[in-house]
C-alpha positions as CSV (number, residue, x, y, z in Angstrom):
1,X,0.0,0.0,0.0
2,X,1.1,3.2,-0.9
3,X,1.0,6.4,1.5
4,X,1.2,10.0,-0.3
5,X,1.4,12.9,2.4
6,X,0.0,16.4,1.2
7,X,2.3,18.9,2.7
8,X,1.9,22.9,2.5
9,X,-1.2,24.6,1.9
10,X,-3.2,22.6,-1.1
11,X,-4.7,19.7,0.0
12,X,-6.1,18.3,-3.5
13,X,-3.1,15.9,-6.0
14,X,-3.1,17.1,-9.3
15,X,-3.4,14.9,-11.8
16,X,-2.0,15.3,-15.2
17,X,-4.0,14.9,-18.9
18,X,-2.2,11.9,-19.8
19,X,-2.9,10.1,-15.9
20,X,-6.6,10.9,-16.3
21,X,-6.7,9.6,-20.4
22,X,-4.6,6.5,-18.8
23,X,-7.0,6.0,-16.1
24,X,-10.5,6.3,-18.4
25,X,-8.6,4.5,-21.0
26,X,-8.4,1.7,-18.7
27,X,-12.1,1.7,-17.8
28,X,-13.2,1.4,-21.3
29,X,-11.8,-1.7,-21.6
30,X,-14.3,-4.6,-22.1
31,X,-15.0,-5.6,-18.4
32,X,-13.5,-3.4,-16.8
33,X,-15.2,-1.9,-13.1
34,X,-14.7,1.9,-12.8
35,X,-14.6,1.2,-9.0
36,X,-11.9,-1.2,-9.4
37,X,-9.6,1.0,-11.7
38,X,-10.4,3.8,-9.7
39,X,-9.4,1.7,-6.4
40,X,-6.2,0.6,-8.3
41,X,-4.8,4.1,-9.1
42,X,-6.4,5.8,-5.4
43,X,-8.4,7.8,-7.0
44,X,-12.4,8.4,-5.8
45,X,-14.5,6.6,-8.2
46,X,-17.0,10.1,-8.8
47,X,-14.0,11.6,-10.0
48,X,-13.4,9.1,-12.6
49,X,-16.9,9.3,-13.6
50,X,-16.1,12.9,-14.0
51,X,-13.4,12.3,-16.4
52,X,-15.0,9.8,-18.3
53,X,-17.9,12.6,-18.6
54,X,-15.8,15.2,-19.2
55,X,-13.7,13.2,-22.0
56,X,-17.2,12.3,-23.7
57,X,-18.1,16.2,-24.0
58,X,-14.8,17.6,-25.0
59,X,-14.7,15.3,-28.2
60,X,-15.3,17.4,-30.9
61,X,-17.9,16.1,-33.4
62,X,-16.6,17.4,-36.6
63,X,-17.5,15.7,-39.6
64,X,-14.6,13.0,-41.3
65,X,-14.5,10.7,-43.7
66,X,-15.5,7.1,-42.9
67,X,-14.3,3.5,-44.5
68,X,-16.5,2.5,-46.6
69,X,-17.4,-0.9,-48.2
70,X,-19.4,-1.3,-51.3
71,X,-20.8,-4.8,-51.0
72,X,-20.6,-7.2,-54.3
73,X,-24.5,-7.6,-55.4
74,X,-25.5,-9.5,-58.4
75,X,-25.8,-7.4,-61.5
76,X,-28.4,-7.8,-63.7
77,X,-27.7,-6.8,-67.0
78,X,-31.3,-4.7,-67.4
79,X,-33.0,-4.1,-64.5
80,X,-36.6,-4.8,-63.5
81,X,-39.3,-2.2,-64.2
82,X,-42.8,-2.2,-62.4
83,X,-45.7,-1.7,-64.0
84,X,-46.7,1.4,-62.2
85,X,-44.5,4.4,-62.1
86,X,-44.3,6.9,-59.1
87,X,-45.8,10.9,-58.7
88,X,-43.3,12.3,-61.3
89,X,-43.6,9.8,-64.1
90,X,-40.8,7.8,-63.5
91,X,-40.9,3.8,-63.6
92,X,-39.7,2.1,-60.5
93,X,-37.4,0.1,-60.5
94,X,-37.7,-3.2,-58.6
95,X,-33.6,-3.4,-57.6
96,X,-32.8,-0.7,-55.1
97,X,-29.7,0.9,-57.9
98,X,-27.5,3.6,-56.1
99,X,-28.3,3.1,-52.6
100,X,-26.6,4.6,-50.7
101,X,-26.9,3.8,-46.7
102,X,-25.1,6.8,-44.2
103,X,-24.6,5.9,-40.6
104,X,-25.0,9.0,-38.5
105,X,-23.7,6.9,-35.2
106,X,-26.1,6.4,-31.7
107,X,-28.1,3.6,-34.1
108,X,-29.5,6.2,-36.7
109,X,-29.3,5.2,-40.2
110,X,-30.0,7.0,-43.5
111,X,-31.0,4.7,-46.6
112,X,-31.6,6.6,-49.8
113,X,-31.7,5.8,-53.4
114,X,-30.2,7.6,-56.7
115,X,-34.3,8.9,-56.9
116,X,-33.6,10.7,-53.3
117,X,-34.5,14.8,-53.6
118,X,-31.2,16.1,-52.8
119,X,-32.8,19.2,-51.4
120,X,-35.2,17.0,-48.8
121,X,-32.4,15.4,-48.1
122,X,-29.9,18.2,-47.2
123,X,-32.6,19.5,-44.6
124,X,-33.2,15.9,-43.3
125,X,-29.3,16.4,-42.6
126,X,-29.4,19.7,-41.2
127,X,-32.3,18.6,-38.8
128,X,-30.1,15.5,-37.9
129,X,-26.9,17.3,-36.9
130,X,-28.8,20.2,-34.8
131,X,-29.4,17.1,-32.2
């Protein structure tokens, strides 16, 4: 067990940037108890709830590019037309060509097709990243 005396005037340990990304680091681990690691390294388990708070919030959300994977489908060499066609006259077709699937992240999901109004769907967007 390790003793730390607090001489002088301040009471409170200091704990550098790189101690408290350690310390949160290690309670992200899979399994990991945030009483345990905070027992481990003496330090009061509120106060690595704190950092772990505090470290979700300073993030900054600014948009990047993501991997992406285009998925091998089955080409047809003419696609499928239904008999009916939709409000502006145009046939449907029965293959979903040029979809195109964003993941916004906290399970929401955007699907949209090359037939998508680019206009509706810049102020879906806009809506979406107000929240």
């Amino acid at each position: 067990m390790r003793v730390e005396v607090l001489g002088g005037l301040e009471r409170r340990r200091r704990w550098s940037q790189d101690d408290k990304a350690r310390i949160v680091e290690e309670t992200l681990a899979p399994g990991a108890k945030v009483t345990a690691v905070a027992r481990r390294n003496g330090v009061a388990a509120s106060l690595v709830f704190t950092w772990r708070r505090q470290a979700r919030t300073s993030e900054q959300v600014a948009p990047s590019f993501a991997p992406v994977q285009i998925a091998a489908t089955e080409a047809e060499e003419t696609p499928k037309l239904l008999p009916a066609g939709d409000s502006r006259g145009r046939s449907v077709v029965a293959s979903r060509i040029g979809l195109i699937e964003i993941d916004l992240g906290n399970r929401r999901r955007i699907r949209v097709d090359s037939h998508v109004d680019p206009e509706a769907l810049a102020r879906v967007l806009e809506v979406l990243e107000r929240r």
